[in-house]
PDB file of N, CA, C and O in Angstrom:
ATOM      1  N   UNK A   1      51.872 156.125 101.493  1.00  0.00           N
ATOM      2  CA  UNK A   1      50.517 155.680 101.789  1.00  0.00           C
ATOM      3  C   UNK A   1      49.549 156.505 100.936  1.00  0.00           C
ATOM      4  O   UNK A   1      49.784 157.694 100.721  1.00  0.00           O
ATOM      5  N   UNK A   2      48.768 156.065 100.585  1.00  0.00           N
ATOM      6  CA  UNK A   2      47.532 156.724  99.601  1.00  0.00           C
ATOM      7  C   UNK A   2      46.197 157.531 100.435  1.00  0.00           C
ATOM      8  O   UNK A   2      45.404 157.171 101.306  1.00  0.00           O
ATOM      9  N   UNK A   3      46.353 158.423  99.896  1.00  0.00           N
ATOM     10  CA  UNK A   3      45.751 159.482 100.645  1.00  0.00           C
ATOM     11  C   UNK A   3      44.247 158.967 100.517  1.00  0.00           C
ATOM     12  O   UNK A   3      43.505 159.933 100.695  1.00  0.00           O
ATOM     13  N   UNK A   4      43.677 158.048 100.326  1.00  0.00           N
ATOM     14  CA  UNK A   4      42.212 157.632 100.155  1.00  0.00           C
ATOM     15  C   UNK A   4      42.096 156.529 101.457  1.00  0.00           C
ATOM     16  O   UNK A   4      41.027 156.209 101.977  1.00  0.00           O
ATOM     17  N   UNK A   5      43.365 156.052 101.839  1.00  0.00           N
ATOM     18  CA  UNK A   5      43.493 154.760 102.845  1.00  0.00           C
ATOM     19  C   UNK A   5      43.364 155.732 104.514  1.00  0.00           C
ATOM     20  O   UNK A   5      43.539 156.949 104.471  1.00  0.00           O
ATOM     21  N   UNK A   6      43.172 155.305 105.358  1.00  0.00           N
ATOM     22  CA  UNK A   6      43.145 155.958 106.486  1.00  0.00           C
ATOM     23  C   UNK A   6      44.539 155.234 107.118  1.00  0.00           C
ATOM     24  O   UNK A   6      45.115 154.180 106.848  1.00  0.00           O
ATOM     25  N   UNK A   7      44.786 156.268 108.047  1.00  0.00           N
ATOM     26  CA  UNK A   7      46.388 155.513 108.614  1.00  0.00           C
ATOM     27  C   UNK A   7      46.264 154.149 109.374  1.00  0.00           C
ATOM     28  O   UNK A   7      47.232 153.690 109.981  1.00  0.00           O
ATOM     29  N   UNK A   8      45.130 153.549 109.330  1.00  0.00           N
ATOM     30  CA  UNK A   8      45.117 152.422 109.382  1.00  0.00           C
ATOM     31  C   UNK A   8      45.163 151.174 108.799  1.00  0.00           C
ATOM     32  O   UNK A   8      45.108 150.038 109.272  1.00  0.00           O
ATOM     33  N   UNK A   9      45.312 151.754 107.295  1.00  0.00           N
ATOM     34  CA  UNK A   9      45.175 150.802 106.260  1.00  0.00           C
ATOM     35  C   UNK A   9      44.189 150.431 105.717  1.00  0.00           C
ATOM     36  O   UNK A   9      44.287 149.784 104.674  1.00  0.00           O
ATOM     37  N   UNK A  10      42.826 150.767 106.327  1.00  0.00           N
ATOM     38  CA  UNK A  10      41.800 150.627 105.584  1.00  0.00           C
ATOM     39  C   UNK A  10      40.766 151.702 104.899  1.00  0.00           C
ATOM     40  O   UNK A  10      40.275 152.791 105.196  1.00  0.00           O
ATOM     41  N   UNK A  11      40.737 151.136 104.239  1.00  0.00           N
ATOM     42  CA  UNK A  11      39.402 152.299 103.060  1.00  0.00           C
ATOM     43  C   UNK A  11      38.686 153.282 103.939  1.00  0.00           C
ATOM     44  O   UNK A  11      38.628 153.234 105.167  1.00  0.00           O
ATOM     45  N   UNK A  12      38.386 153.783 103.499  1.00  0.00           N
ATOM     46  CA  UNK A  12      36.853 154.663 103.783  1.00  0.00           C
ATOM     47  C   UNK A  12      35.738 153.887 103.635  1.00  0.00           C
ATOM     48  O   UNK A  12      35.329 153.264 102.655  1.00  0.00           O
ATOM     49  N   UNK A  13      35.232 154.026 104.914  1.00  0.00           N
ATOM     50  CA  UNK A  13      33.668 153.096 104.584  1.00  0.00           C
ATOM     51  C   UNK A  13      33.078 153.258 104.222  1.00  0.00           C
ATOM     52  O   UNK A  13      32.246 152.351 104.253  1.00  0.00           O
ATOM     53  N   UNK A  14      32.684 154.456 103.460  1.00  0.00           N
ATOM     54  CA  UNK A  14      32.039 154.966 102.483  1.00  0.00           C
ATOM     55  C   UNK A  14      32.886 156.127 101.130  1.00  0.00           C
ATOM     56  O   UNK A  14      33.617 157.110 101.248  1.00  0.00           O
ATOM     57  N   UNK A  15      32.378 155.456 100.027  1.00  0.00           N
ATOM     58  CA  UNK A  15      32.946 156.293  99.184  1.00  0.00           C
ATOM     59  C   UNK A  15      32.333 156.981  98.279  1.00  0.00           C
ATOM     60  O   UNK A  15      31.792 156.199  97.497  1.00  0.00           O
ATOM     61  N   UNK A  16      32.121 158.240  97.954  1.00  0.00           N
ATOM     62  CA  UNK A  16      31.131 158.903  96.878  1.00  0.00           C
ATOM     63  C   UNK A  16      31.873 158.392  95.852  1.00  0.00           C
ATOM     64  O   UNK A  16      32.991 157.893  95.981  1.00  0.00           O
ATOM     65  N   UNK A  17      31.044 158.555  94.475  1.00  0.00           N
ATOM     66  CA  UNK A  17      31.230 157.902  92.929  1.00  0.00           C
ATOM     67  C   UNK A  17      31.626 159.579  92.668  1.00  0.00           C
ATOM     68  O   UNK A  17      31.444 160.548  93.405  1.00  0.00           O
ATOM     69  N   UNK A  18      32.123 159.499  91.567  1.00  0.00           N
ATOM     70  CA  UNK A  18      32.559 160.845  90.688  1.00  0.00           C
ATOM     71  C   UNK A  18      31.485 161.323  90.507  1.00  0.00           C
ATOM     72  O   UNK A  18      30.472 160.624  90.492  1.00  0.00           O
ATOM     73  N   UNK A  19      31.468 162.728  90.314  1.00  0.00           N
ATOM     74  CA  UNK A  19      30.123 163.300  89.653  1.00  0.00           C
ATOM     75  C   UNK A  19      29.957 163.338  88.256  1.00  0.00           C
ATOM     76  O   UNK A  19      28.911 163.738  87.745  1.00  0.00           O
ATOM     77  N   UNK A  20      30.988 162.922  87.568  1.00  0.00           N
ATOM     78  CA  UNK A  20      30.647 162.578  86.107  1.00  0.00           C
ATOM     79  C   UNK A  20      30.326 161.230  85.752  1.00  0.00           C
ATOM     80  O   UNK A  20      30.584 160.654  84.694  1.00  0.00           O
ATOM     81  N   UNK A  21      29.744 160.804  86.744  1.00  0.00           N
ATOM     82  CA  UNK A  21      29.212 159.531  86.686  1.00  0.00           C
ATOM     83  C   UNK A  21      27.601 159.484  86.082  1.00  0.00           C
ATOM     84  O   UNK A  21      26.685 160.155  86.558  1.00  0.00           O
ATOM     85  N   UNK A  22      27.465 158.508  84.889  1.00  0.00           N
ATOM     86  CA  UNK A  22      26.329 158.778  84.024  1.00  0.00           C
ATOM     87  C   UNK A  22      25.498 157.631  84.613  1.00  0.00           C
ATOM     88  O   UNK A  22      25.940 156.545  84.987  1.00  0.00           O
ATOM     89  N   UNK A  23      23.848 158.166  84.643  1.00  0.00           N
ATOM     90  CA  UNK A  23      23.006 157.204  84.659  1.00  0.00           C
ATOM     91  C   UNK A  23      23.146 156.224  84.372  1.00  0.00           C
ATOM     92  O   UNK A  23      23.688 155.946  83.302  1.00  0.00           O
ATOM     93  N   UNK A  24      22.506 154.895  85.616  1.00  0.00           N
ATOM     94  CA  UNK A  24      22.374 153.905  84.789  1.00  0.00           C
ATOM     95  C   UNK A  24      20.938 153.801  83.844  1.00  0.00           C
ATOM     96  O   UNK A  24      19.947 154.514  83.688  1.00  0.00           O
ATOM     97  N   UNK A  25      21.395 152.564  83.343  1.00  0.00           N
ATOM     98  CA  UNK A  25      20.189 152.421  82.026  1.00  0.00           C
ATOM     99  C   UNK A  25      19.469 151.066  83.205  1.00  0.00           C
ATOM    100  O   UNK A  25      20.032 150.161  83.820  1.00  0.00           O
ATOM    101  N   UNK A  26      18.034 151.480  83.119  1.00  0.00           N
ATOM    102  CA  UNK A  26      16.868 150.755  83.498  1.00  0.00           C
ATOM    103  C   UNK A  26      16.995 149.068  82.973  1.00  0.00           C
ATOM    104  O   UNK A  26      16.904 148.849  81.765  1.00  0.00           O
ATOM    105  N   UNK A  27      17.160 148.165  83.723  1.00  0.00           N
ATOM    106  CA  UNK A  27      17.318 147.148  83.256  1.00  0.00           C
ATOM    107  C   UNK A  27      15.796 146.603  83.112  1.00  0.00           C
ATOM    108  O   UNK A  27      14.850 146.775  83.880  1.00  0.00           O
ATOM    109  N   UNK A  28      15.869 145.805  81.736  1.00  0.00           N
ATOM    110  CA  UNK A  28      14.427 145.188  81.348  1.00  0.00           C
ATOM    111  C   UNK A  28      13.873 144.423  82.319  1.00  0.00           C
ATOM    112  O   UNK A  28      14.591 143.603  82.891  1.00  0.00           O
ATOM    113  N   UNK A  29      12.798 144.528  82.596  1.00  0.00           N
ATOM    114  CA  UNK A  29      11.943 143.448  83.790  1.00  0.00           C
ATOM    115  C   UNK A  29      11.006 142.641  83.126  1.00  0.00           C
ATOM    116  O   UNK A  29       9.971 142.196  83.620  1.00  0.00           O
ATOM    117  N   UNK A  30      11.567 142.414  81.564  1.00  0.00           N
ATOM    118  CA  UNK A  30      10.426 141.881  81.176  1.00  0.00           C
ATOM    119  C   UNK A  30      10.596 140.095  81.269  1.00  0.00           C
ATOM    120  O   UNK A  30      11.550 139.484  81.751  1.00  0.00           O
ATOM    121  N   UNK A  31       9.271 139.487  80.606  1.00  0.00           N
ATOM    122  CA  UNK A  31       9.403 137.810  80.728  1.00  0.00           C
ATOM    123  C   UNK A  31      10.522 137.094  80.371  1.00  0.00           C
ATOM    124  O   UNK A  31      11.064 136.947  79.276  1.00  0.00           O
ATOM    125  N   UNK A  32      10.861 136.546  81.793  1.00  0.00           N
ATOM    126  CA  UNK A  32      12.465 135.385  81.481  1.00  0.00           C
ATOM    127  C   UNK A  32      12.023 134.497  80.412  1.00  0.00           C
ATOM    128  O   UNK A  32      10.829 134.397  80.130  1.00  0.00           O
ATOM    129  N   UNK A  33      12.778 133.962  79.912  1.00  0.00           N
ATOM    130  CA  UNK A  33      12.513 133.142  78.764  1.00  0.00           C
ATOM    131  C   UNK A  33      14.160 131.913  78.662  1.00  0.00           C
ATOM    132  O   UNK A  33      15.362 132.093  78.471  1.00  0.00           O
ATOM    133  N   UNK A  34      13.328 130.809  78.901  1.00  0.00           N
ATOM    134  CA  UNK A  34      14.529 129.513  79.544  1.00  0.00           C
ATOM    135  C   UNK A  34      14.577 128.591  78.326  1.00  0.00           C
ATOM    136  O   UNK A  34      13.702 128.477  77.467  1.00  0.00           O
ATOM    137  N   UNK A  35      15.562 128.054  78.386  1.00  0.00           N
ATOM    138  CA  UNK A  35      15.963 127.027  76.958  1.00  0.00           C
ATOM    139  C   UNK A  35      17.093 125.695  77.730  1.00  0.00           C
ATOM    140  O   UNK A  35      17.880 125.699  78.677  1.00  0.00           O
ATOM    141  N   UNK A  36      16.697 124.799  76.861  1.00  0.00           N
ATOM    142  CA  UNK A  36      17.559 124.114  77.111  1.00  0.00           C
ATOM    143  C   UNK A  36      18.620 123.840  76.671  1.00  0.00           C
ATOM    144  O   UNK A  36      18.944 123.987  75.493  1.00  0.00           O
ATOM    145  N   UNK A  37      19.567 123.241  77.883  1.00  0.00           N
ATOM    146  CA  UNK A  37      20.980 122.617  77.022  1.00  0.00           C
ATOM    147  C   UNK A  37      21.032 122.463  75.507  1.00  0.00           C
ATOM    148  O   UNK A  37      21.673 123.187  74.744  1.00  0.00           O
ATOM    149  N   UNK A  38      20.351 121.529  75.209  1.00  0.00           N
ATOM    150  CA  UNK A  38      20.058 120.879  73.967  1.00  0.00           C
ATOM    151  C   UNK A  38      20.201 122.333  73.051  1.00  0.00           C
ATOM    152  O   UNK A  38      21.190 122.643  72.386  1.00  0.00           O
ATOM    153  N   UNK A  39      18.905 123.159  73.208  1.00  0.00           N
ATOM    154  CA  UNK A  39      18.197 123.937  72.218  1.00  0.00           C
ATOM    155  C   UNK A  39      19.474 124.942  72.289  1.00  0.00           C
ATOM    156  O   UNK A  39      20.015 125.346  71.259  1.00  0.00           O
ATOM    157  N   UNK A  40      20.004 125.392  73.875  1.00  0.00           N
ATOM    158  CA  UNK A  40      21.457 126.124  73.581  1.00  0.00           C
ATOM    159  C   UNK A  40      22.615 125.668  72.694  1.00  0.00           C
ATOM    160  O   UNK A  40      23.102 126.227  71.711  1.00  0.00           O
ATOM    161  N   UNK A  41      22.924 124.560  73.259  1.00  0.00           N
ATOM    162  CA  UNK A  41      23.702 123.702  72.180  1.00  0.00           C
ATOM    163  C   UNK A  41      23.556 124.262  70.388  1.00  0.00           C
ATOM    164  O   UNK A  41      24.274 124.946  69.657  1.00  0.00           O
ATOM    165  N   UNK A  42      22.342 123.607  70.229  1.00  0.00           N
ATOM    166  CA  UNK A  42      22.167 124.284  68.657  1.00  0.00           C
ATOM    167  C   UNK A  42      21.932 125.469  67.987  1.00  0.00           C
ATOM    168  O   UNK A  42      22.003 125.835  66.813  1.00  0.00           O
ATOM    169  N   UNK A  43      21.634 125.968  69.038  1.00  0.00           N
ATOM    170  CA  UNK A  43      21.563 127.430  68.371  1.00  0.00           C
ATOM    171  C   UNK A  43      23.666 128.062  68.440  1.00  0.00           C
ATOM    172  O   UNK A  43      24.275 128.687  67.571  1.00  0.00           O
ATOM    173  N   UNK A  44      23.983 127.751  69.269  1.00  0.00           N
ATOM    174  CA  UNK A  44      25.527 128.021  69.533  1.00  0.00           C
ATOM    175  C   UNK A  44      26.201 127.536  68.297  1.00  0.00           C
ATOM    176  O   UNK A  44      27.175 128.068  67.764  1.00  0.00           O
ATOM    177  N   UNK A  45      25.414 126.197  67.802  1.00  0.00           N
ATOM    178  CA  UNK A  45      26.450 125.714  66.982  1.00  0.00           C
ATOM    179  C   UNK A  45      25.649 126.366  65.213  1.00  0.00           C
ATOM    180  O   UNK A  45      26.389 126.179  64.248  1.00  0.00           O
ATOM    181  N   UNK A  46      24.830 126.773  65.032  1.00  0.00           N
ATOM    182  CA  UNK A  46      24.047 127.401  64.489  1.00  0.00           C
ATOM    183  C   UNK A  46      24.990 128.917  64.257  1.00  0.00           C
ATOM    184  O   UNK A  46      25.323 129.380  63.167  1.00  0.00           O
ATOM    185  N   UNK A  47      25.213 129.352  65.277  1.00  0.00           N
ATOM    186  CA  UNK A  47      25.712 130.986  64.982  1.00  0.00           C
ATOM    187  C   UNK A  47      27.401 130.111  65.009  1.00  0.00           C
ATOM    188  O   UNK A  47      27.792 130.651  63.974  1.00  0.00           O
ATOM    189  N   UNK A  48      28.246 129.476  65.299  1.00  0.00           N
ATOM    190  CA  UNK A  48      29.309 129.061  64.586  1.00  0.00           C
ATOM    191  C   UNK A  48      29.528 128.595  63.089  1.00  0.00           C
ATOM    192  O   UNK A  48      30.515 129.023  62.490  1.00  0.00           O
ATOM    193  N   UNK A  49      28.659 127.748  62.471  1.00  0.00           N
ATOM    194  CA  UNK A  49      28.290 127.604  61.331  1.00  0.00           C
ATOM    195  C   UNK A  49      28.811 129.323  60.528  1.00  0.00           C
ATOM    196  O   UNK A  49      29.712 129.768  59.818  1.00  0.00           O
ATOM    197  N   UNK A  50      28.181 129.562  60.878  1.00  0.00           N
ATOM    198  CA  UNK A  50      27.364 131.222  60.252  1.00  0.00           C
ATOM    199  C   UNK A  50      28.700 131.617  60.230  1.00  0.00           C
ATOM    200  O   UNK A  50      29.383 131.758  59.216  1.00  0.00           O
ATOM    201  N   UNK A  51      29.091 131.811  61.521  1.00  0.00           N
ATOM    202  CA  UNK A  51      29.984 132.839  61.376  1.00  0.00           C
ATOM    203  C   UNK A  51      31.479 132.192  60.074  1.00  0.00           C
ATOM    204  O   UNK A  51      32.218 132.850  59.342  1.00  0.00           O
ATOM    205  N   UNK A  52      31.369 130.635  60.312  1.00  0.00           N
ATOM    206  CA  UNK A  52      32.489 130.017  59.956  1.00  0.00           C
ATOM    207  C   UNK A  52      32.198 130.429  58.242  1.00  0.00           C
ATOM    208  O   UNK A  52      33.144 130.721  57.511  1.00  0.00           O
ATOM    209  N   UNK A  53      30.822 130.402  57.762  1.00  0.00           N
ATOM    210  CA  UNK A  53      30.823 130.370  56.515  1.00  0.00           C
ATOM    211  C   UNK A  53      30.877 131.779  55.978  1.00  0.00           C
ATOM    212  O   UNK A  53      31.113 132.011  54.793  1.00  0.00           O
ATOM    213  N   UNK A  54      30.683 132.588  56.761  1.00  0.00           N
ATOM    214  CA  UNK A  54      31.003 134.191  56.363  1.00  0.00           C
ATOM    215  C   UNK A  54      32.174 134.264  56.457  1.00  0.00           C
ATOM    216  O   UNK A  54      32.416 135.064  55.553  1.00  0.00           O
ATOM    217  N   UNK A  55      33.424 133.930  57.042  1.00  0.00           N
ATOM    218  CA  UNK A  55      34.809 133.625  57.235  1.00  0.00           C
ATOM    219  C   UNK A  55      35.519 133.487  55.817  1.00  0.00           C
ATOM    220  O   UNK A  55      36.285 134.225  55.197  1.00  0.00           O
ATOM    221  N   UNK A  56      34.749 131.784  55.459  1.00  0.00           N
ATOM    222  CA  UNK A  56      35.296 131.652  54.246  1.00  0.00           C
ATOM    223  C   UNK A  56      34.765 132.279  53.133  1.00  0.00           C
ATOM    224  O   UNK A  56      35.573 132.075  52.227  1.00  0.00           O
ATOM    225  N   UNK A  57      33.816 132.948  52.710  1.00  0.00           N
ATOM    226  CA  UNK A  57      33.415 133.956  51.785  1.00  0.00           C
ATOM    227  C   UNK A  57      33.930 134.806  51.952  1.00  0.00           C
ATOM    228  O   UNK A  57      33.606 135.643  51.110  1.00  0.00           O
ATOM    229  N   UNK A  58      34.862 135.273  52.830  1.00  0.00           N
ATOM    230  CA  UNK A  58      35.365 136.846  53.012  1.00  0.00           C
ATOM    231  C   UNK A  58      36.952 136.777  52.571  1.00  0.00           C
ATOM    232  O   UNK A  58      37.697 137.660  52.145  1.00  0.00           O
ATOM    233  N   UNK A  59      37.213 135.136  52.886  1.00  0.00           N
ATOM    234  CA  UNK A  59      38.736 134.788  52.436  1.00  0.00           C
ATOM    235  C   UNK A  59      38.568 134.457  51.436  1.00  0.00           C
ATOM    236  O   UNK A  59      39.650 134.150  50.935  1.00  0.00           O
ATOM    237  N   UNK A  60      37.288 134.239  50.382  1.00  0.00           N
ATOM    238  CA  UNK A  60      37.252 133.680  48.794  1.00  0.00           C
ATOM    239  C   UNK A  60      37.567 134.814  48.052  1.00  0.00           C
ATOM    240  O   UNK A  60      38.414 134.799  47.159  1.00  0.00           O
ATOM    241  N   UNK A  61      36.541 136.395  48.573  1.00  0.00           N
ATOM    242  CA  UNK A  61      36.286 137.076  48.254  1.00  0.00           C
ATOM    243  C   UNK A  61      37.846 137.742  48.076  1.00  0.00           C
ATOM    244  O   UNK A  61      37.990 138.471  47.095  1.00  0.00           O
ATOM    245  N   UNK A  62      38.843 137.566  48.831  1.00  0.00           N
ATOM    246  CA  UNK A  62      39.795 138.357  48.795  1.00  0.00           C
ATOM    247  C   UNK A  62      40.732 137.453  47.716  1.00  0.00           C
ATOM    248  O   UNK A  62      41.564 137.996  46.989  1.00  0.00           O
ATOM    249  N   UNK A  63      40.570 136.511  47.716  1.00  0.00           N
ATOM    250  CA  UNK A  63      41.922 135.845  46.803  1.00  0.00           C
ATOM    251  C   UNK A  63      41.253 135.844  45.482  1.00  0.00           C
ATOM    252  O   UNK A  63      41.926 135.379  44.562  1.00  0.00           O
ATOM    253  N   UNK A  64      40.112 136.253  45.214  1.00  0.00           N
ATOM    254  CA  UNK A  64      39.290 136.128  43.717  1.00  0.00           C
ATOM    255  C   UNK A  64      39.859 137.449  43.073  1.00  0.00           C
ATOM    256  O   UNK A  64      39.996 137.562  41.854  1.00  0.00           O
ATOM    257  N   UNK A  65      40.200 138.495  44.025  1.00  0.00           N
ATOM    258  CA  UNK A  65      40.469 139.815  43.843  1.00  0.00           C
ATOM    259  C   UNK A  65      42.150 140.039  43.311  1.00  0.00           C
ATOM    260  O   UNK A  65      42.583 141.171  43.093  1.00  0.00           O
TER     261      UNK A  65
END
């Protein structure tokens, strides 16, 4: 049995975090900003493009070599 379980099988109802546990980072509260399907859609297919054509310049680049 694991010395963290109580002989009942269940947890501790409370558990401290490690003390080398690092700050969290402040999450932004700033203005949501909403898009649509559509506009997601193209921008998604926008950074696939991209990435696809840096792909093949990187495989041109190597067989030119």
């Amino acid at each position: 049995m694991s010395k963290a379980m109580k002989p009942d099988g269940k947890a501790p109802a409370s558990t401290a975090l490690p003390a080398q546990t690092s700050p969290t980072t402040p999450i932004d509260e700033g203005p949501q900003q909403f898009i649509t399907r559509e506009e997601f859609k193209d921008l998604l297919v926008k950074v696939l493009c991209n990435l696809f054509q840096q792909s093949l310049q990187q495989t041109g680049d190597r067989t030119e070599r």
